[in-house]
C-alpha positions as CSV (number, residue, x, y, z in Angstrom):
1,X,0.0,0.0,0.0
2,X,1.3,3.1,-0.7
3,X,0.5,5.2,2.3
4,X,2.8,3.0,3.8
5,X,5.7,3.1,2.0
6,X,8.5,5.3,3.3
7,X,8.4,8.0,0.4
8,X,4.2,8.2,0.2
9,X,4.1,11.9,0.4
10,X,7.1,12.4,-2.2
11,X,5.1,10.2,-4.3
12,X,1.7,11.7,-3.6
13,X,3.6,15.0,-4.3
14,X,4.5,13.8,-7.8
15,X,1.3,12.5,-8.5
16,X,-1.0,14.8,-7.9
17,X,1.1,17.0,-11.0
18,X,0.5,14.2,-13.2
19,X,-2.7,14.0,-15.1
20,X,-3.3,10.4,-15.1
21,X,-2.0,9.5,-12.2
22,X,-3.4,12.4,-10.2
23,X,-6.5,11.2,-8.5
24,X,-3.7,8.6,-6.8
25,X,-1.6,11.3,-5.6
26,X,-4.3,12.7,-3.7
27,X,-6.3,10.1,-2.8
28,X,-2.5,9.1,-1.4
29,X,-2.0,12.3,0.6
30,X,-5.4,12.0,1.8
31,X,-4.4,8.6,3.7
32,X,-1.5,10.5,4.8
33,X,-3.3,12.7,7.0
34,X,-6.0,10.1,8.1
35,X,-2.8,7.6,9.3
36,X,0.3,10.7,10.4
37,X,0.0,12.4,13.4
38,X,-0.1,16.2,12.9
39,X,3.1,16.9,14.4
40,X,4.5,14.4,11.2
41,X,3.1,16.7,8.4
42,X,3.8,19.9,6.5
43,X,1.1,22.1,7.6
44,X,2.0,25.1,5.0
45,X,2.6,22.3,2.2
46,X,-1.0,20.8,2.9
47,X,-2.7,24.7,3.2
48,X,-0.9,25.1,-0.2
49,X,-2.6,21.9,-1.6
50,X,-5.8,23.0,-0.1
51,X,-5.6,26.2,-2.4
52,X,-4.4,23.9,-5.2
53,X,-8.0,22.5,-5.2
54,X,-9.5,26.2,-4.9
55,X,-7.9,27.0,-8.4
56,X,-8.1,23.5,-10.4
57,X,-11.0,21.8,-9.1
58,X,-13.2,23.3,-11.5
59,X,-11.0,22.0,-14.9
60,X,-9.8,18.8,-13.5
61,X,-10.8,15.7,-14.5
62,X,-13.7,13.6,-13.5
63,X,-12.2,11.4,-11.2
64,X,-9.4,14.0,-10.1
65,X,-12.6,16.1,-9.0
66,X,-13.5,13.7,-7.1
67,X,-10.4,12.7,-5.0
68,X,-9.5,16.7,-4.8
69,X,-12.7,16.9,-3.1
70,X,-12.3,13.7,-0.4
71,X,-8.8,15.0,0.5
72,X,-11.0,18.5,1.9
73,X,-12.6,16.4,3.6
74,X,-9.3,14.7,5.2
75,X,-7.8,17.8,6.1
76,X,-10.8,18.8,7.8
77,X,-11.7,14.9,9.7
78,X,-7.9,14.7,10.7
79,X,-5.8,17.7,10.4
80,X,-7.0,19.2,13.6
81,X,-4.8,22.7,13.3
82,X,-6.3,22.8,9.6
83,X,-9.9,22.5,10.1
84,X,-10.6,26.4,9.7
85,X,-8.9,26.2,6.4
86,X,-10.6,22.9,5.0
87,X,-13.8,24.4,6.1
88,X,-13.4,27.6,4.2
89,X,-11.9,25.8,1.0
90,X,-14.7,23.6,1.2
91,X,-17.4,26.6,1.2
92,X,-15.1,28.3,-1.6
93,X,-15.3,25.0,-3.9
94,X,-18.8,24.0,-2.9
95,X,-20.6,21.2,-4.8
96,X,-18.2,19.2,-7.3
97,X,-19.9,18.0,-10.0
98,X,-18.9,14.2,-11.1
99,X,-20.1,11.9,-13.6
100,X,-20.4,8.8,-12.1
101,X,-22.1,7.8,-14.7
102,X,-25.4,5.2,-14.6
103,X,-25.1,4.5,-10.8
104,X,-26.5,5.4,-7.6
105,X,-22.9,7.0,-6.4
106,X,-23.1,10.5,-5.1
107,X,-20.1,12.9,-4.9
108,X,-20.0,14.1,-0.8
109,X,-20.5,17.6,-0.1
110,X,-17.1,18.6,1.5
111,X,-19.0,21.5,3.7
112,X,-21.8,19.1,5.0
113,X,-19.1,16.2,5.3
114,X,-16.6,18.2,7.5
115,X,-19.3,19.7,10.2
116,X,-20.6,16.1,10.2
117,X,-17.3,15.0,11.7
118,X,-16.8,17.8,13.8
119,X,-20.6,17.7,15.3
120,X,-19.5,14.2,16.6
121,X,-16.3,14.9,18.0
122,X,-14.5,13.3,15.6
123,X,-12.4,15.7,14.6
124,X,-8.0,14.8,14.4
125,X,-9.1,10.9,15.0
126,X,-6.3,9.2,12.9
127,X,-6.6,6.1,11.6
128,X,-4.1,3.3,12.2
129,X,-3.8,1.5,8.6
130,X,-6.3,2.9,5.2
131,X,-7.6,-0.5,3.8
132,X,-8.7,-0.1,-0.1
């Protein structure tokens, strides 16, 4: 599993510039931040990243839409010192729009999502492994 291996975030990092590997680099940073402790990551790189998904979201591909919009939602479940800023990038992005084509999938509303978690005092509860 990636998230696992010693140089995740490097790759994650890589990824997430990379068209069609992209939805893996941040769907890889995303189990980052459910699994490190917040004393492990960069806080400035992941605020950057955050407004990353401000400014692309919008023209990214389908399923990089999608993964841009779960790894708000990480930062704002387990990045405890970040919540204010997931919270307000998730009000600036609002809905994202995927096609998920002929099924009953819905893409999660990253506002609704994130004071979901925090209503239930789940807030900065990491995970111990991500299972796929």
């Amino acid at each position: 599993m990636t998230v696992e291996n010693p140089h995740a975030r490097d790759l994650a990092l890589q990824w997430i510039r990379k068209e069609p590997v992209a939805s893996s680099g941040w769907c890889t940073y995303a189990g980052l931040l459910a699994t490190q402790p917040d004393d492990a990551l960069d806080l400035a790189e992941i605020e950057g990243l955050l407004q990353t998904v401000v400014k692309g979201v919008s023209r990214a591909p389908n399923r990089v839409r999608y993964t841009m919009n779960g790894f708000v939602i990480a930062v704002g479940a387990y990045v405890k010192p970040l919540l204010a800023q997931a919270k307000a990038t998730a009000r600036r992005v609002g809905a994202v729009s995927v096609d998920v084509g002929d099924t009953a999938c819905k893409v999660p509303l990253a506002t609704a999502y994130i004071e979901k978690i925090e209503a239930a005092g789940r807030v900065g509860q990491k995970r111990k492994t991500i299972r796929c």
